[in-house]
C-alpha positions as CSV (number, residue, x, y, z in Angstrom):
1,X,-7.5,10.4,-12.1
2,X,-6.0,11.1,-15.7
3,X,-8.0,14.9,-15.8
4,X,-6.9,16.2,-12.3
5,X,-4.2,18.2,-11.5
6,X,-2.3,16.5,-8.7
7,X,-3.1,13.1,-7.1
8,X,-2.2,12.0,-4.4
9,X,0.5,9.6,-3.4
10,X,-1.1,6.5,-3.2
11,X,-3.0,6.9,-6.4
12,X,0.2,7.8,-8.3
13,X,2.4,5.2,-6.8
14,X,-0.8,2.7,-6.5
15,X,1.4,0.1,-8.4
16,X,4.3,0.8,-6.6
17,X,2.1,-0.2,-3.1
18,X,0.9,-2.6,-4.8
19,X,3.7,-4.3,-5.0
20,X,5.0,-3.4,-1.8
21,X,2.4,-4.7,-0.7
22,X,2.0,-8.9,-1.7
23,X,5.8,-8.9,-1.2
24,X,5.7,-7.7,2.4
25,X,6.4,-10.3,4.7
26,X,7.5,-8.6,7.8
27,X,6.1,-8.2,10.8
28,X,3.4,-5.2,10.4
29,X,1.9,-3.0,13.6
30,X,-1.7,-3.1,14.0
31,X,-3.7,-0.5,11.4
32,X,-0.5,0.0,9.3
33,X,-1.3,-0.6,5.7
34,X,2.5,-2.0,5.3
35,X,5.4,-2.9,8.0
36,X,7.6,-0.4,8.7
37,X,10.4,-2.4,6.2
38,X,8.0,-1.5,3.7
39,X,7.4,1.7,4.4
40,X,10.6,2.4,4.4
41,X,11.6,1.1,0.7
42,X,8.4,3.1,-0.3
43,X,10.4,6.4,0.8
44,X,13.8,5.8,-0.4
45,X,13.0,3.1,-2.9
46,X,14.0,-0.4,-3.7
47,X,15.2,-1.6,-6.9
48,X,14.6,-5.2,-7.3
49,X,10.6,-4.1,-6.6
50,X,10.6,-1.0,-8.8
51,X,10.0,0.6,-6.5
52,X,11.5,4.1,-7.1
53,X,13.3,6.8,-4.8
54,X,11.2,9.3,-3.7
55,X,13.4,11.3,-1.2
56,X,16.9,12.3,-1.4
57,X,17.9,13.0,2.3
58,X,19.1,11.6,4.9
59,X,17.9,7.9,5.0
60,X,18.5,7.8,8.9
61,X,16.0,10.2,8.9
62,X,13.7,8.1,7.5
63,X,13.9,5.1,9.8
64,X,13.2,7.3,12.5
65,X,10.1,9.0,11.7
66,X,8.7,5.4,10.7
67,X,10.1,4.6,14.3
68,X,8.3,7.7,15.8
69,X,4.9,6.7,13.5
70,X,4.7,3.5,15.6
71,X,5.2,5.1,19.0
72,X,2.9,7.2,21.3
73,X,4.2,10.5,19.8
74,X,3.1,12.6,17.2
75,X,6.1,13.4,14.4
76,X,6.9,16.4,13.8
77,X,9.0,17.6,10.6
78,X,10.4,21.1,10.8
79,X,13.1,22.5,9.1
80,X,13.0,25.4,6.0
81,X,11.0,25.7,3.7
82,X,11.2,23.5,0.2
83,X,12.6,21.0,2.0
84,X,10.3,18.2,1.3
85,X,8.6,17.9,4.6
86,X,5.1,17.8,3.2
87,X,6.3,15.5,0.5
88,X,7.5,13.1,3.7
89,X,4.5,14.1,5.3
90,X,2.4,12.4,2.8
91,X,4.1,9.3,1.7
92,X,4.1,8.2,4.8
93,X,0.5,8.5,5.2
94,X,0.4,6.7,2.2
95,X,2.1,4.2,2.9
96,X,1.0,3.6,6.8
97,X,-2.5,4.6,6.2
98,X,-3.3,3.8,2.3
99,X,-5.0,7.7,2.6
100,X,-2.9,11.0,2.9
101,X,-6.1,13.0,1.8
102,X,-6.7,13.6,6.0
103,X,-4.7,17.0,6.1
104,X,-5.3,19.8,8.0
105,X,-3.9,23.0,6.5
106,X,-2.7,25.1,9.3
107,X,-3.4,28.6,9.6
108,X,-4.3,31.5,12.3
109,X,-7.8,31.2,11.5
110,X,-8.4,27.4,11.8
111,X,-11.0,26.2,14.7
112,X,-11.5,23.6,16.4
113,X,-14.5,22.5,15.0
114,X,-12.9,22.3,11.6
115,X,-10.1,19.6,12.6
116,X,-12.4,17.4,14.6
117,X,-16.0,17.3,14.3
118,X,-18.9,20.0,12.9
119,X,-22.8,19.4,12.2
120,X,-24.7,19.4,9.6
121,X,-27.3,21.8,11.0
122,X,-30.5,20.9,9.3
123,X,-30.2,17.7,10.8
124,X,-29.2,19.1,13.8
125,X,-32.1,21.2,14.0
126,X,-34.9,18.6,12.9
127,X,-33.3,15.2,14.8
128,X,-31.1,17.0,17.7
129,X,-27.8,16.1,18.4
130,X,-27.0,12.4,16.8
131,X,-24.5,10.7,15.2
132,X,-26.4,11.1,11.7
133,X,-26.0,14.6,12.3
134,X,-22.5,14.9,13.2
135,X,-19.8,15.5,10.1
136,X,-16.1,14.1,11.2
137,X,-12.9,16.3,10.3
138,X,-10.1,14.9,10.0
139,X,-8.7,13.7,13.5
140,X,-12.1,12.3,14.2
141,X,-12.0,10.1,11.1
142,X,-8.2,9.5,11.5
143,X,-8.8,8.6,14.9
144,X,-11.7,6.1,14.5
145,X,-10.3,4.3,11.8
146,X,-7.1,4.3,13.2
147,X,-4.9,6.3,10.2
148,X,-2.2,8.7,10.1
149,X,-3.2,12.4,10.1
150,X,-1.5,15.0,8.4
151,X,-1.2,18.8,9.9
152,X,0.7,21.6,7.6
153,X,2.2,24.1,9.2
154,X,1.4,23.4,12.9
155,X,2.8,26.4,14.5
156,X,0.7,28.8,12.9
157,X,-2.3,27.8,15.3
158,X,-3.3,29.5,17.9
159,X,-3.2,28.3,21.3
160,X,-6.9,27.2,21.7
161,X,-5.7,24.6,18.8
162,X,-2.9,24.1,20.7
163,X,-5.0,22.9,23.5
164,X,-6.8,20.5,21.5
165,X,-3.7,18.3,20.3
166,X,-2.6,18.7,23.7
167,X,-5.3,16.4,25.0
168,X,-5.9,14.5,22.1
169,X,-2.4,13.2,21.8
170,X,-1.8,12.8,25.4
171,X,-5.2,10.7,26.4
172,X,-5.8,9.2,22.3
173,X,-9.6,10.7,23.3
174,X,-11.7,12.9,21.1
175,X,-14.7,13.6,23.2
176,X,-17.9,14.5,21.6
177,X,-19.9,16.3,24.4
178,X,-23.2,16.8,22.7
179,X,-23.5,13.1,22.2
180,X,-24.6,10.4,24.6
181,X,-23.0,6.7,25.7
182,X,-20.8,5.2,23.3
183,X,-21.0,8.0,20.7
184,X,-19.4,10.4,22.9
185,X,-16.2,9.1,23.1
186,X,-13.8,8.3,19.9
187,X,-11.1,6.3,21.4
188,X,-8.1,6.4,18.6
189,X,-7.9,2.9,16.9
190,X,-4.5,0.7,16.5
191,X,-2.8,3.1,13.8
192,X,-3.7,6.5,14.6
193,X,-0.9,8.7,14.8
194,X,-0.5,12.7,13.7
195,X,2.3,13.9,11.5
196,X,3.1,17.5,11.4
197,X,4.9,20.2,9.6
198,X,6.2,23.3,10.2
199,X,8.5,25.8,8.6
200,X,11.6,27.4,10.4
201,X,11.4,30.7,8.7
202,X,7.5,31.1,9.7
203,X,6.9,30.4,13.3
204,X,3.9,32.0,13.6
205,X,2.7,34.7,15.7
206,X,2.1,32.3,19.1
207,X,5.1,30.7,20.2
208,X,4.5,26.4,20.1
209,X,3.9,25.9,24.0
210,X,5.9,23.3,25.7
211,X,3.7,20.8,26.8
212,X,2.2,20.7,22.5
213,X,6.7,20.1,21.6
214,X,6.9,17.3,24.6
215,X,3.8,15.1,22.6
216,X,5.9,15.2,19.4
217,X,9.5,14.0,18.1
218,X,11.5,16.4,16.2
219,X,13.3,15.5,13.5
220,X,14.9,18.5,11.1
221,X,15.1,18.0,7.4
222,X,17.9,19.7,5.6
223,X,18.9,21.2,2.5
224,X,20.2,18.2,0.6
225,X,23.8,18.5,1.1
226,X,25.1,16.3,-2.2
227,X,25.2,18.4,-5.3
228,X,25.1,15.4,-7.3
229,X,22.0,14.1,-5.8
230,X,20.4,17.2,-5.9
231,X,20.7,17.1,-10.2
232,X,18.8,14.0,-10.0
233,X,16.0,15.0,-7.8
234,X,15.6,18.0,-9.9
235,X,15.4,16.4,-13.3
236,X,13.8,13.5,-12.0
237,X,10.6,16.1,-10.6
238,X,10.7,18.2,-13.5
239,X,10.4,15.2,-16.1
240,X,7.8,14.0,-13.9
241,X,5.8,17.9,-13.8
242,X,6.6,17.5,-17.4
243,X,5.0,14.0,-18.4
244,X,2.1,14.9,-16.4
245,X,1.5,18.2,-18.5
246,X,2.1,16.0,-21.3
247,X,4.7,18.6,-22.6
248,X,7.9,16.4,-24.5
249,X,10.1,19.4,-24.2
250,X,13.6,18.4,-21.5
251,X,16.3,20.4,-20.1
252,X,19.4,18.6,-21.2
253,X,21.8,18.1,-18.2
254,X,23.7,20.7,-19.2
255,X,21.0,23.1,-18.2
256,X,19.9,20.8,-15.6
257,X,23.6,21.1,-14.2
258,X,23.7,25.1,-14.5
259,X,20.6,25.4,-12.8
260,X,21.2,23.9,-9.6
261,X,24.5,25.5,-9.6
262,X,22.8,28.6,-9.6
263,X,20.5,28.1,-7.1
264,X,23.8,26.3,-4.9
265,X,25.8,29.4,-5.4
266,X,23.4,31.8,-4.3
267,X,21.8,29.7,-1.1
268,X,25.0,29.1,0.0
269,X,26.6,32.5,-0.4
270,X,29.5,31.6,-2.6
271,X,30.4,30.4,-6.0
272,X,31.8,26.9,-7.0
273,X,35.2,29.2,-7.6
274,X,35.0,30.5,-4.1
275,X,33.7,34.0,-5.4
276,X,31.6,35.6,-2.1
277,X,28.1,36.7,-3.5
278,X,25.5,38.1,-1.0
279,X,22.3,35.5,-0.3
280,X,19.1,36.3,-1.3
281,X,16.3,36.7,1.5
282,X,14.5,34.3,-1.1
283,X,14.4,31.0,-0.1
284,X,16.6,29.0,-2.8
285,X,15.5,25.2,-1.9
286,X,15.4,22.5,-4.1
287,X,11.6,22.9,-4.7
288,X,12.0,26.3,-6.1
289,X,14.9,24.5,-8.4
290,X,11.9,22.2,-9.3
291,X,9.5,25.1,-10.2
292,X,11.9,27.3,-12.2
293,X,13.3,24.3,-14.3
294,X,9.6,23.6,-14.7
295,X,8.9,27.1,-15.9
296,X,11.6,27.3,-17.9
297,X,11.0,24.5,-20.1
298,X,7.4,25.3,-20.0
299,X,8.9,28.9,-21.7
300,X,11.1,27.2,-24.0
301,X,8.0,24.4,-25.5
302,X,5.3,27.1,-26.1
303,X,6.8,30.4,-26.4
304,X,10.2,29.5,-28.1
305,X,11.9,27.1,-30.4
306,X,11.7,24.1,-27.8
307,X,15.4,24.2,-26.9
308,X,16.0,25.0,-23.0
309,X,18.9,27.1,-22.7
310,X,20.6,29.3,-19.3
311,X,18.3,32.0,-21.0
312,X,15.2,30.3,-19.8
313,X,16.1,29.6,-16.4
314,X,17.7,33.0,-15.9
315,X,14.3,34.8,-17.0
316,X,12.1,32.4,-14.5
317,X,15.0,32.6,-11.7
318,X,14.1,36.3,-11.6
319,X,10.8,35.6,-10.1
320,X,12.2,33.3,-7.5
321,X,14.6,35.6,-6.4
322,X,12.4,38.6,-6.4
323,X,9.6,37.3,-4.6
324,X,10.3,38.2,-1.1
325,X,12.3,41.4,-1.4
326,X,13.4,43.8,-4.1
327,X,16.4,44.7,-3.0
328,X,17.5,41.4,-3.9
329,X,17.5,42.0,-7.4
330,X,20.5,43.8,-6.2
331,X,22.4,41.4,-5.1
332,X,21.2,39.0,-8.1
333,X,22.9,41.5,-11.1
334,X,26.1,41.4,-9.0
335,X,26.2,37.4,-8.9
336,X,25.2,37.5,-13.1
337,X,28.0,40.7,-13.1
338,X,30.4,39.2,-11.2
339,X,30.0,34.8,-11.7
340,X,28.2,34.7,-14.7
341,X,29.9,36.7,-16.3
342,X,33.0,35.4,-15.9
343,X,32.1,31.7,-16.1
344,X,30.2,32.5,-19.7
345,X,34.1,33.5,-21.5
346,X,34.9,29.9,-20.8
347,X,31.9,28.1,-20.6
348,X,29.3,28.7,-23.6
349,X,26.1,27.1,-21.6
350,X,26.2,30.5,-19.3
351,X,26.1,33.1,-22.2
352,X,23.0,32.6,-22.8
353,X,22.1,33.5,-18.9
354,X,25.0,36.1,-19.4
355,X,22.5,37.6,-22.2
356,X,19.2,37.6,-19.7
357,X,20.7,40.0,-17.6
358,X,19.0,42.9,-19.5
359,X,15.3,41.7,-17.8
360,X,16.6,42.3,-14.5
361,X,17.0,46.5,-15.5
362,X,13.2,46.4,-16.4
C-alpha cells in the first residue's frame, strides 16, 4: 500500500492491531475482531503496547459508542464539521470489524439499491434472478458477515432511505424479494451494527424522521476544548500528512503554537488578550488547522527556502477563511489589523503573518 494515497485504518495501524490483538484477553462479543477493552486503547491509545493516541476528545465518549457498538442500536456521531467523527467512524470499524472500507457516502441522490444489493444484469438477463447474479452493497455484506457499517452524512438522505434503515435496524432483516428460500432473507450476523455521521451545519433538505433518531444513540463530538492538546493533535497529523508525502520539511512549535492560536482566536470570537474579533462563517476546526499547517509547509519545502514561518500559514489561512463567504475577508484584515498586529511589536514569530496581510487586498 506504499503507492496509494490514503489507506485505511487497519492497514496503517495493522501493527498496532496486531498487537492489540495476541495481548487481548478480555472477554470479546461475538463477530468483534477485538473486546471492547481493546477497542478502546486502539482509539485513545495505550502506551505500554505502542499503541498510539488517535483521538483527542472526550474519552467518556469513547466508551460509550463502544457500549452503543455492542447494543441493538445504530451509533450515530453528529456534531460540526472537522470534528473527527468520520475519523471515529472508521477506527472503530477497524477495530470491531478488521474492515472500515464498507461506507456509504451519503448524499441526496443515493438509492436504495446502491446501499444494499444491485445485479449484475447480464447475468440477470441470461440465468434470471440468482444469487450468482446478485452484487451486495454494503449493508448486505456488512450484514451477512456480521461487521460494522459505516454511513457519512446520514441526514442528507431522503426519506425513501430513511425507510430502509428504518426496517433494517429495527427487524436486523435485509429482504431480497426477487430471490427464493434461504436466499431471500439476510438475517444480520453476531457483529453487525451501523455507525453514522452527520454534520450539524448541514442537515439536509429532509428533516431525520423520528422513528430513523429512536434506532440510533446520539453522541455529539466537540471542538477539542484543551488548547494544549489541540497543538499536539495538529503537529502530530501534519508530521504524519508530511511523512507520508515523504516531504522532511516541519513547522517548529513555534509556528505550530501560532497556528492554532489563530484558528482559536477566530472560532471562538476572541483573542487570547480578550480582544472581541467577529467569527468567520468558515468553519475553523481542528482539521482545517491540519490542512493549512499541511499547506503551509508544503509552501515553505517546494516553493521557498524550507523554513515555515507565520507567513506561510497566513497565506494558506486565507483560503480557509474565504471559502464559504467573502465578506469574511472582512472580518479576517480586522483580526491581522487589530491582533496581529499588535502581538507582532512584541512577539517576532507574528511579523511575518503581520507582513501577509498585503494578499488579503488582492
Amino acid at each position: 500500500m506504499t503507492t496509494v494515497l490514503r489507506a485505511p485504518a487497519e492497514q496503517t495501524y495493522a501493527d498496532e492491531l496486531a498487537r492489540l490483538v495476541a495481548a487481548d484477553t478480555h472477554p470479546r462479543p461475538q463477530g468483534w475482531v477485538l473486546s471492547p477493552r481493546a477497542v478502546r486503547a486502539f482509539v485513545v491509545g495505550d502506551k505500554a503496547l505502542g499503541v498510539t493516541r488517535k483521538y483527542y476528545g472526550d474519552d467518556a465518549l469513547v466508551d460509550r459508542c463502544v457500549v452503543t457498538l455492542m447494543s441493538n442500536r445504530g451509533l450515530l456521531l453528529v456534531g460540526e464539521p472537522g470534528t473527527a467523527k468520520s475519523m471515529l467512524s472508521e477506527l472503530f470499524a477497524a477495530a470491531v470489524s478488521g474492515d472500515s472500507t464498507l461506507t456509504i457516502q451519503g448524499s441526496s441522490g443515493t438509492t436504495p439499491d446502491q446501499i444494499t444489493y444491485s445485479w449484475n444484469y447480464a447475468l440477470l438477463l441470461d440465468r434470471g434472478p440468482s444469487r450468482e447474479a446478485l452484487v451486495p452493497g454494503p449493508l448486505y455484506r456488512t450484514m451477512r458477515t456480521g461487521r460494522l457499517c459505516r454511513f457519512e452524512e446520514v441526514t442528507r438522505v431522503t426519506p425513501e432511505i430513511a425507510d430502509v434503515l428504518i426496517g433494517l435496524l429495527s427487524d436486523k432483516v435485509l429482504h431480497v424479494p426477487e430471490l427464493d428460500g434461504d436466499d431471500a432473507h439476510v438475517f444480520a450476523a453476531r457483529g453487525f451494527n451501523l455507525v453514522a455521521t452527520a454534520n450539524l451545519r448541514d442537515r439536509g433538505v429532509h428533516e431525520m424522521s423520528s422513528a430513523l433518531k429512536r434506532r440510533f444513540n446520539f453522541e455529539t463530538v466537540r471542538p477539542i476544548a484543551d488548547r494544549r492538546l489541540e497543538v499536539t493533535l495538529v503537529r502530530a497529523q501534519t508530521d504524519a500528512l508530511l511523512a507520508e508525502a515523504k516531504v522532511a520539511t516541519r513547522m517548529t512549535p513555534d509556528v505550530v503554537d501560532l497556528l492554532v492560536t489563530a484558528f482559536c482566536d477566530l472560532r471562538s470570537g476572541t483573542s487570547t488578550e480578550g480582544t472581541v474579533v467577529e467569527r468567520p462563517t468558515a468553519v475553523m476546526s481542528t482539521a482545517e488547522a491540519v490542512a493549512v499547517g499541511y499547506a503551509a509547509t508544503l509552501d515553505a519545502h517546494y516553493l521557498d527556502d524550507g523554513a515555515v514561518t507565520g507567513r506561510h500559514v497566513a497565506r494558506q489561512l486565507i483560503g480557509t477563511v474565504l471559502k464559504d463567504d467573502p465578506a469574511d475577508g472582512t472580518k479576517l484584515r480586522h483580526y491581522v489589523d487589530v491582533v496581529v498586529k499588535s502581538r507582532a511589536k512584541s512577539d517576532k514569530r507574528w511579523r511575518p503573518f503581520l507582513d501577509a496581510r498585503t494578499e488579503l487586498d488582492r
